[in-house]
C-alpha positions in Angstrom: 79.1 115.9 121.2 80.0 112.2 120.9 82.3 110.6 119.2 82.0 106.9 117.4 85.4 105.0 115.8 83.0 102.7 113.8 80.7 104.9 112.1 78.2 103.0 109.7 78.5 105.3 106.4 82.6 104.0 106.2 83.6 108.0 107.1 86.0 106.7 109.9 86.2 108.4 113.3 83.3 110.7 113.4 81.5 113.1 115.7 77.9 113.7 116.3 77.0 116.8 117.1 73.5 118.8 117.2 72.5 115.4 115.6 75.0 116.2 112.7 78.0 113.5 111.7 81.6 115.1 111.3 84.4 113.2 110.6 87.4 113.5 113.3 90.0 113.8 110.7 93.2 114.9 112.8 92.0 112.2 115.8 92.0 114.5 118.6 88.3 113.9 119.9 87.3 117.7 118.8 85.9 119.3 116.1 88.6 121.8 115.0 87.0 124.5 112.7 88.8 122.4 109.2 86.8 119.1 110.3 83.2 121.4 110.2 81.6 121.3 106.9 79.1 124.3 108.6 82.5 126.7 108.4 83.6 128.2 105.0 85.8 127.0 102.7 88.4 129.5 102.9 88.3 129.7 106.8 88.6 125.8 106.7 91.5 126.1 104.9 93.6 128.7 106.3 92.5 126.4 109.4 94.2 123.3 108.1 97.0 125.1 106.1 98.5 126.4 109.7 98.2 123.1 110.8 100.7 121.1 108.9 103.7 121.4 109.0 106.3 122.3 106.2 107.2 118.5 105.4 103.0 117.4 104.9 102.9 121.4 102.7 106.0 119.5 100.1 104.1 116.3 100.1 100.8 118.0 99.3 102.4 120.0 96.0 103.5 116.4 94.8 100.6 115.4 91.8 102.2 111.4 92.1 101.2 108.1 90.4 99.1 105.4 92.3 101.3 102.5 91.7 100.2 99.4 89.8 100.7 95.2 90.5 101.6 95.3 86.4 105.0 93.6 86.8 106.4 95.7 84.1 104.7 98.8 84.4 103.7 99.1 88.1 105.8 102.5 88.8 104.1 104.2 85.8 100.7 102.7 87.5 99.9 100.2 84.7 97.7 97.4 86.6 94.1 96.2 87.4 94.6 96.7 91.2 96.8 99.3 93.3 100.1 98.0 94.8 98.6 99.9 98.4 102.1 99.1 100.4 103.7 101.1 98.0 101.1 103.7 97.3 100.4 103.7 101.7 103.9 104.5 101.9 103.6 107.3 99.6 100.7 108.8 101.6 102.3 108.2 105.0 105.8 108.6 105.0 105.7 111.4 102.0 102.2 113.0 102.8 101.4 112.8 99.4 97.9 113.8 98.7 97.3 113.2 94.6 97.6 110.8 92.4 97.1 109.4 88.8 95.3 106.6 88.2 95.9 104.5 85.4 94.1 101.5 86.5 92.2 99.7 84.1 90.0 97.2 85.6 85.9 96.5 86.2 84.0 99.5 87.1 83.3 98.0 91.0 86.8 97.2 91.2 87.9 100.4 90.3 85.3 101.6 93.2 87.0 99.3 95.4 90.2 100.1 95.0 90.0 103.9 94.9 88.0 103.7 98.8 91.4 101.5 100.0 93.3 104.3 98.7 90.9 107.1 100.6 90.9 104.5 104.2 94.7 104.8 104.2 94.4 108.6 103.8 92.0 108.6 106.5 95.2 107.0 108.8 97.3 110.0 108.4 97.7 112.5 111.0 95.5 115.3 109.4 93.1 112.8 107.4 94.1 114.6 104.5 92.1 113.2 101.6 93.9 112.2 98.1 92.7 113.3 94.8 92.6 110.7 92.3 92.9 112.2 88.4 92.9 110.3 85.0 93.9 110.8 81.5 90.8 110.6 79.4 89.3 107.3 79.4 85.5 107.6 77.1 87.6 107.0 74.1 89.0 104.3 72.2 92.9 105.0 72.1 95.0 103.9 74.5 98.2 106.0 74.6 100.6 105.6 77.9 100.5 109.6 79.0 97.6 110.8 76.8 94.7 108.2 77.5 93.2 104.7 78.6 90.5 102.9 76.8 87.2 103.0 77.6 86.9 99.8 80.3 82.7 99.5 81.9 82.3 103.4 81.1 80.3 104.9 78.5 82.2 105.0 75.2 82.5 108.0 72.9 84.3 109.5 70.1 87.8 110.5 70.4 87.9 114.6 70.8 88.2 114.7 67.4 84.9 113.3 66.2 83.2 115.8 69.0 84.9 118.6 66.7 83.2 116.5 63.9 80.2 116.9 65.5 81.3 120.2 66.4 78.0 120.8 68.2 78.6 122.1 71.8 75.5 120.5 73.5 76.9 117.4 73.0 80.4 118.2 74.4 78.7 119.5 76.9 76.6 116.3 78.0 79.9 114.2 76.9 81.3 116.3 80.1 78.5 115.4 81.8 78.8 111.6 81.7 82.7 111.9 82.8 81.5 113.9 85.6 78.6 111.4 86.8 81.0 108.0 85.4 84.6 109.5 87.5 82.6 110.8 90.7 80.8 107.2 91.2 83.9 105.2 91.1 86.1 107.7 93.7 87.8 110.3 90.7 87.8 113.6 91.1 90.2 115.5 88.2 90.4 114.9 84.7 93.6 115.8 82.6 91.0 117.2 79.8 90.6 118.9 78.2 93.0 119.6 75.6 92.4 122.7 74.2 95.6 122.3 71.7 95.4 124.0 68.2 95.7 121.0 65.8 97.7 123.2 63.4 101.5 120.8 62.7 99.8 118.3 60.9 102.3 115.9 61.6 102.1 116.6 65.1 100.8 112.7 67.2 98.8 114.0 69.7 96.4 115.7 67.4 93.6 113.1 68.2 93.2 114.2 71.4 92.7 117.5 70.4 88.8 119.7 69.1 90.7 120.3 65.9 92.2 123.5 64.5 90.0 126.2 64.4 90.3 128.5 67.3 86.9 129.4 67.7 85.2 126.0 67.4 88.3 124.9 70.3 87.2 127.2 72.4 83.3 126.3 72.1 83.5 123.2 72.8 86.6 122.9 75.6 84.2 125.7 77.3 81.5 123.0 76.9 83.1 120.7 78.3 84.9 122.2 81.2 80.8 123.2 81.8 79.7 119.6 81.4 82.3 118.1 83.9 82.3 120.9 86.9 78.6 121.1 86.5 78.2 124.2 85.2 79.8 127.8 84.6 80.8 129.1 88.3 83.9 126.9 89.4 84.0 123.6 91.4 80.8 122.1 94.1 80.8 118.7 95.6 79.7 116.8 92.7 82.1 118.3 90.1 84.8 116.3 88.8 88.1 119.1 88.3 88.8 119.7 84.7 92.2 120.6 83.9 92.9 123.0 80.5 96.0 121.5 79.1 98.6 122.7 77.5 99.0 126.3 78.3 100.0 127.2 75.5 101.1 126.6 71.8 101.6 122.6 72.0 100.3 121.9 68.9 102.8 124.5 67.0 105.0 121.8 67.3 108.0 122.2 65.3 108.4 119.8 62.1 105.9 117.7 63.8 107.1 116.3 66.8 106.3 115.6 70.2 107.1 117.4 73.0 107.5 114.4 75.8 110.8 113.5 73.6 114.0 115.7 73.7 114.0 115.9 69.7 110.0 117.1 70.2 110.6 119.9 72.5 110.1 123.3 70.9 107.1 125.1 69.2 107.6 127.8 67.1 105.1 130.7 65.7 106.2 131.7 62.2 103.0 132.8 61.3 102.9 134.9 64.2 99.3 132.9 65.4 100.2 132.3 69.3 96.8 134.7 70.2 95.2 131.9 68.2 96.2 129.7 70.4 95.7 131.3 73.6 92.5 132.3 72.5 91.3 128.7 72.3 91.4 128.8 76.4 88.6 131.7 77.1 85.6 130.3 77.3 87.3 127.4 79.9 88.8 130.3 81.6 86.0 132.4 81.7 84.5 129.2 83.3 85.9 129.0 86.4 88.3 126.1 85.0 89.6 124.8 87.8 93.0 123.9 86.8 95.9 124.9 83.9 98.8 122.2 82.8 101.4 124.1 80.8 103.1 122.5 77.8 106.4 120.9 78.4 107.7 122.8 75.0 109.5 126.1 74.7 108.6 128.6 72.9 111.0 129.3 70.5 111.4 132.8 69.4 108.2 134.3 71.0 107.7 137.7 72.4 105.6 138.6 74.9 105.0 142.6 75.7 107.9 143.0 73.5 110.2 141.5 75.9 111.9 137.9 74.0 110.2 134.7 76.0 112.9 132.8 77.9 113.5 129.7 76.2 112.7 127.1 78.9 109.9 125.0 79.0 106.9 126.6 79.5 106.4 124.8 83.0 109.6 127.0 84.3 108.6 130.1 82.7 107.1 133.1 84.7 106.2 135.2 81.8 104.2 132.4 80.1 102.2 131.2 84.0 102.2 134.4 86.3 102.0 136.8 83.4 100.8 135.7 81.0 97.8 133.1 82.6 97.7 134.9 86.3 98.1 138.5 85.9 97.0 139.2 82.3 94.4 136.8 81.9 93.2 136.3 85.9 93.4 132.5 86.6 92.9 131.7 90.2 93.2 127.6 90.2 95.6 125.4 90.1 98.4 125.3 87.6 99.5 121.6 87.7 102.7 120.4 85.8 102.8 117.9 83.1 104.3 115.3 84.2 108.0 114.5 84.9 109.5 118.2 84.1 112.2 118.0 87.2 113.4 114.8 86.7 117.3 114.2 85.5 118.1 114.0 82.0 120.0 110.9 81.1 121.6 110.0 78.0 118.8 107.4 76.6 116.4 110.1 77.0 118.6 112.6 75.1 119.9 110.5 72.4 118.0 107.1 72.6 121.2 105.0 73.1 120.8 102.9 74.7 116.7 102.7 74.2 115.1 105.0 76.7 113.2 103.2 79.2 110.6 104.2 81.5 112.9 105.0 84.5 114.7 107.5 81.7 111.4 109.5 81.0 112.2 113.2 81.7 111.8 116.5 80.5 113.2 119.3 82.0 113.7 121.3 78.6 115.9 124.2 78.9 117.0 123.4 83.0 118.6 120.3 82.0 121.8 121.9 83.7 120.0 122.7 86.7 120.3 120.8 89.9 116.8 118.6 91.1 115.8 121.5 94.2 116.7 124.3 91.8 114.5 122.7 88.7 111.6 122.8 91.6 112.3 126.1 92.7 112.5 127.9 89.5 108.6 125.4 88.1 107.2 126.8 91.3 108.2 130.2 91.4 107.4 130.4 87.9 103.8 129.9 88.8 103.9 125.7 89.5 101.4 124.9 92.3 101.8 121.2 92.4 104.6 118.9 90.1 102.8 116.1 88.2 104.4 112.5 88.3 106.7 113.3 91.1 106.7 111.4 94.6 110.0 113.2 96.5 109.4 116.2 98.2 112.7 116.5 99.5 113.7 118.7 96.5 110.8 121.1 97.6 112.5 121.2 101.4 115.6 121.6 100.1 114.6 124.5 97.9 113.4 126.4 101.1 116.6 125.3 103.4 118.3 127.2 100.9 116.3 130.2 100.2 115.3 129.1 96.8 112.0 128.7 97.9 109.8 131.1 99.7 107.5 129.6 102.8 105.2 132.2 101.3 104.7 131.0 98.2 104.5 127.2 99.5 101.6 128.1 101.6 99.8 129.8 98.6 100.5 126.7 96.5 99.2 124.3 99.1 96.4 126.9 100.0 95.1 126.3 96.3 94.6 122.5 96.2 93.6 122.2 100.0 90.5 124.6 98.5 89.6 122.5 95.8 89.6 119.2 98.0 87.1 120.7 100.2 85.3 122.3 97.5 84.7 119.2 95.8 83.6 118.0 99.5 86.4 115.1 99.6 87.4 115.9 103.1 83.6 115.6 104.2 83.0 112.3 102.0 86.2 110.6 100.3 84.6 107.6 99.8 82.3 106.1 97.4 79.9 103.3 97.4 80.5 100.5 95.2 77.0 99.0 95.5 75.6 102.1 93.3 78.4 102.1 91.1 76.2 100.0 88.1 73.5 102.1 88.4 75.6 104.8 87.4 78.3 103.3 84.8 77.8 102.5 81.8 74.0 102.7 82.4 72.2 102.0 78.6 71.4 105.8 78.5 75.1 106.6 78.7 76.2 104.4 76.2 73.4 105.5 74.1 74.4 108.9 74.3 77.7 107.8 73.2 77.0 105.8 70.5 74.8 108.7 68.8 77.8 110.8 69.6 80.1 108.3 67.6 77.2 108.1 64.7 77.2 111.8 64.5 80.7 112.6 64.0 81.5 110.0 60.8 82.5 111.9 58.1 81.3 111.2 54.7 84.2 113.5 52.6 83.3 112.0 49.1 81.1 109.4 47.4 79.6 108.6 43.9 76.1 107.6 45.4 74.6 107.2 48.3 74.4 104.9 50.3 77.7 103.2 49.1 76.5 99.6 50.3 73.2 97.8 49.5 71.7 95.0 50.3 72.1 93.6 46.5 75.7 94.1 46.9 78.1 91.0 47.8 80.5 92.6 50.2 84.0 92.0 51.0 85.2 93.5 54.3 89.1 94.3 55.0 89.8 95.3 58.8 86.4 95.6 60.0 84.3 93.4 61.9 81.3 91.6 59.6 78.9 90.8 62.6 77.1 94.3 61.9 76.6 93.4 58.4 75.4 90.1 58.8 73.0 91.1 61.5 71.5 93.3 58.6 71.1 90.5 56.4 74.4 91.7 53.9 75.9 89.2 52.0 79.3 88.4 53.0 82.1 87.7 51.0 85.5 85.9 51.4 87.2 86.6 48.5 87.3 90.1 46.7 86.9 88.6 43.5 83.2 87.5 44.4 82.9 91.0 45.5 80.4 94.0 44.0 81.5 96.0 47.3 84.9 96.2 49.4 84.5 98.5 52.8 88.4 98.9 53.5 88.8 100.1 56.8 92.5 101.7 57.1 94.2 103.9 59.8 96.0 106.7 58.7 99.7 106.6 57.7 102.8 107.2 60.0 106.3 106.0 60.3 108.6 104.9 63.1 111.1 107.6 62.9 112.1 107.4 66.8 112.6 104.0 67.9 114.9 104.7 71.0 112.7 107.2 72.4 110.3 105.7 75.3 107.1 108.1 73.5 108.8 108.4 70.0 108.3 104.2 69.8 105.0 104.8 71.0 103.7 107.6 69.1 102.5 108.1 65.3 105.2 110.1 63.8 106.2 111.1 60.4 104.6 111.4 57.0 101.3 111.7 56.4 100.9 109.9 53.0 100.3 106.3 51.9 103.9 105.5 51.0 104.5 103.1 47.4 105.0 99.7 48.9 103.6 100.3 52.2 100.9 97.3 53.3 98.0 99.4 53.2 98.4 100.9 49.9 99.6 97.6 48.4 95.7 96.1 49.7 94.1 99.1 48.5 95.7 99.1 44.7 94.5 95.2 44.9 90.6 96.3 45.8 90.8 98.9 43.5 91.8 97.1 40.7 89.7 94.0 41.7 86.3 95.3 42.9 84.1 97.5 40.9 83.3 99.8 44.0 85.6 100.2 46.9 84.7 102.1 49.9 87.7 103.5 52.0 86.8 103.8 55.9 90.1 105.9 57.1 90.5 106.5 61.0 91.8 110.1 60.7 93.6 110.5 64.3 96.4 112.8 61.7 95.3 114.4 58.9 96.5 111.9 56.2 96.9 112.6 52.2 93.8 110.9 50.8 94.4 112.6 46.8 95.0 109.6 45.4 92.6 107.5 47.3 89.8 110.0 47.0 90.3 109.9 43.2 90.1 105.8 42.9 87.5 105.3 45.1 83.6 105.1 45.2 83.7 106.5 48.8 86.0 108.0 51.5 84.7 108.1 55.0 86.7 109.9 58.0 86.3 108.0 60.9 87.3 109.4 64.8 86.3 106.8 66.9 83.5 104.4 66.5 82.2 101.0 66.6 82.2 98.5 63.6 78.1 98.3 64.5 78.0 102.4 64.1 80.4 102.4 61.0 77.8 99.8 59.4 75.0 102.2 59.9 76.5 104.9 58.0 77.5 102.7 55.2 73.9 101.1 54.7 72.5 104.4 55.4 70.2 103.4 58.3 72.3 106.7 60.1 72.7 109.8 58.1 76.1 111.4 59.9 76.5 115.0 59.7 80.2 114.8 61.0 82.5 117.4 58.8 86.9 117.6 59.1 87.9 119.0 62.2 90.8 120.1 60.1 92.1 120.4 56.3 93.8 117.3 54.5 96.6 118.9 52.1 97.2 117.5 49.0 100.6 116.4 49.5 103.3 116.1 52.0 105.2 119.2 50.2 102.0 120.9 51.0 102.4 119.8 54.3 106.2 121.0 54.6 105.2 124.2 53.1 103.1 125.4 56.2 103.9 126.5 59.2 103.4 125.2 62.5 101.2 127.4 64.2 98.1 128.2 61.8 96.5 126.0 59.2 98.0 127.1 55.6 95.7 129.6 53.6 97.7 130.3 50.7 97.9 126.2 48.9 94.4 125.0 48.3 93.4 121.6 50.4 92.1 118.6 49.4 89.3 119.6 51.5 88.8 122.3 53.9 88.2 122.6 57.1 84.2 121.8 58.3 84.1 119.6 54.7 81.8 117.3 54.2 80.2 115.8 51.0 76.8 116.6 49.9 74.3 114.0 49.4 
């Protein structure tokens, strides 16, 4: 055996033995069984796990953010490149081993940037390597906690238009590209997907959702937990970790709102359709998913083997994690926090006065009372394995000074993510190399695949012929770019009046209901109607009473009240994430889409009041249905 401190293939110190490379993670000069890729997996872990000692064990449970050089944002890891003196410090001095990235910079930078991370890793006194996760990052939203825009990676609908699509294959190679597109610039988990039950309209994180129909849910969040692990049996070396979020019932939100905001923090089941939404999780589960992130709501009212749930969030309650998802159900993986669940509860975040700020984000519903070490102990004992945004373990080793905290149930914790690191062979290669990252992202087949995804799930819901613009027409464009139409040879107008043709491209309606609240300033709230007065409406009535065919392109991340709009205009179009060039195919009709709704539009907001929050209402006729989609 020989041992080199300047390998070539940027592993660090490394051994060669039987003409093999290992890398000397702990230092020492020998190859202890956790350093020898030829050993199992579980034998290398129960190797490493009685290794480290109980302070490295807290810092490993800790799921933090990799701070950003945004001035504003940095702590919440807003930037283009890592702040590494804060993030090494993190990783050294804390032994933190995961992180969020929220970067948003070129794809070689990202590369770059995500190997400095793994070299100060490789420092540490086990070599521990860190697991980098993302919020979804294909689409075209950017949301702070939900997702980042697309930036050098392939681009394709939001999870809603894949529900348009609502073909499974596709979802499934959708996965795929994450998986190749993450691995190739140094990620390794994905918070997707989210397998949420789109059934409060008003409810804003809908657009991230597959819809509201249980089954179609659970097709395609199977699909794509297949497409990103790389298939049906758990994780290998080139999967990228999905994690199934939110276990379960988030989106029976109550009257609407949001669960990150105090206000936002129950769900409710009137109906009595909580199966529905548990039953949205079994094709992920029966796919090996490697990870669950409970909802921060509580679950007001619900019963569980007749006994009454306990009204804490469900990321402190046992009955919803071990018996529900362990015991019951038989998930093995990880169950990772959403993030921010033991943090203190100050009076901006419970009131928003003054404004909350991003130092006041917090939601520890139902333990508000509880003390920081007792929040942790009662999140992991309920079935926690590792806290999302958090970067002090001293609460953890508190917990177990104490006796809140079992050293048993640490060590399985920490025996569960030290598994998935070396299943996703991280401790045998951390690194990436940024010299192949263009010939994996954003390659043209990609962003082909992407595009045909986007084409595909355009909804055409009504229209008087077909298609609604052609090349006699003289069209006026509102909101959408007119380089697609030009390129085709259309005839651009400024003025409407000149017009045989408006294309009105809208988003759909919501109101700012919450403007103290750090998410509820962020997030579309509120009705779901076109209000008298309101901009948009006021610049549809003018088209409508000024062009002889109007054409209404509406971006449905809610399911908005279209009655009126439907009834004045030549066409309606539901739209879930796509180009202006793609949108321009489907209008000229160089694309027929075969999208369909990925959920009902009511009629009217007392419609919408009228039904309950945890199944789609099937007594009051729709607008249109579910899977709707005009014939041509």
């Amino acid at each position: 055996m020989t041992v080199s401190n300047s390998d070539p293939h940027g592993l660090g110190d490394t051994f060669e033995v039987d003409g093999s490379t290992f890398r000397d993670l702990d230092h020492d000069g020998q190859l202890s069984p956790y350093e020898d890729r030829r050993v199992p997996i579980h034998e290398r872990t129960i190797d490493l796990l009685g290794r480290m000692t109980i302070a490295e064990k807290a810092g490993a449970m800790l799921h933090a953010t990799a701070v950003g050089l945004d001035p504003e944002l940095g702590r919440i890891g807003v930037g283009a490149s890592y702040d590494l003196d804060a993030v090494g410090d993190l990783i050294i001095d804390r032994h933190i081993t995961a992180f969020i990235s929220r970067l948003t910079s070129s794809p070689q930078r990202f590369a770059e940037q995500n190997n400095a991370i793994q070299l100060l890793a490789a420092q540490t006194r086990l070599g521990i390597p860190v697991t980098l996760s993302s919020d979804p990052r294909h689409h075209f939203t950017d949301s702070l906690g939900a997702s980042t825009r697309a930036t050098g990676f392939s681009q394709w609908p939001e999870p809603l238009g894949l529900a348009a699509g609502a073909d499974p294959d596709v979802v499934r190679r959708f996965g795929d590209a994450v998986r190749r597109e993450y691995r190739a610039v140094g990620l390794h988990m994905t918070l997707a997907p989210q397998a949420d039950l789109a059934t409060s309209p008003r409810w804003p994180r809908i657009d991230g959702t597959f819809g509201e129909n249980p089954e179609l849910v659970r097709r395609l969040s199977g699909a794509f937990v297949e497409g990103v692990q790389g298939g049906r049996s758990g994780l290998t070396t080139r999967s990228v970790a999905a994690v199934a979020k939110h276990w379960v019932g988030y989106g029976a939100s109550r009257d609407g709102f949001d669960g990150h905001n105090w206000y936002g923090r129950f769900s409710a089941f009137p109906s009595g359709a909580f199966h529905d939404h548990v039953d949205a999780f079994a094709d992920m589960l029966a796919f090996r998913v490697a990870a669950v992130m409970p909802t921060y709501n509580i679950l007001a009212g619900l019963e569980l083997d007749g006994v009454a749930v306990e009204p804490v969030g469900a990321g402190f309650n046992r009955q919803v994690l071990t018996g529900l998802l362990r015991n019951h159900l038989g998930f093995d993986g990880v169950v990772l926090s959403d993030w921010a669940i033991t943090r203190n509860l100050t009076a901006a975040a419970r009131t928003g006065v003054p404004a909350q700020t991003a130092a006041d984000i917090a939601m520890p519903w139902g333990v508000e009372t509880l003390s920081p070490p007792e929040r942790y102990a009662k999140a992991i004992n309920a079935g926690i394995d590792q806290l999302g945004g958090e970067d002090d373990p001293d609460p953890i080793l508190i917990a177990v000074e104490q006796g809140l905290l079992s050293t048993d149930r640490v060590d399985a914790c920490v025996y569960r993510i030290l598994h998935q690191k070396f299943e996703l062979g991280l401790f045998d290669q951390p690194f990436v190399s940024v010299a192949e990252v263009d010939a994996v992202v954003g390659t043209p087949e990609l962003v082909a695949a992407g595009r045909r995804a986007q084409l595909d799930s355009i909804a055409v819901l009504s229209h008087a012929h077909w298609p609604p613009v052609g090349h006699d027409d003289r069209v006026f464009l509102h909101n959408l770019d007119a380089a697609p139409f030009t390129d085709q040879g259309f005839s651009i107008v400024a003025d409407p009046g000149d017009a045989t043709v408006a294309v009105a491209n809208v988003d759909a309606p919501h109101e700012e209901l919450h403007p103290g609240y750090f998410f509820g300033r962020l997030q579309h709230e509120g009705d779901l109607d076109f209000k008298i007065g309101s901009p948009t409406r006021s610049r549809l009535q003018m088209l409508f009473e000024t062009v002889p065919s109007v054409v209404v392109v509406v971006n449905l991340d809610r399911p908005a009240i279209l009655t009126e709009i439907v009834a004045r205009a030549s066409a309606v179009i539901a739209s879930f994430g796509a180009t202006p060039s793609t949108l321009c195919d489907v209008l000229t009709g160089r694309h027929h889409s075969r999208g369909r709704l990925p959920f009902r539009l009511a009629r009217s907001m007392d419609d919408v009041r009228a039904q309950p929050c945890d199944r789609p209402d099937e007594n009051t006729p729709p607008l249109f249905p579910f899977g709707h989609r005009a014939v041509d």
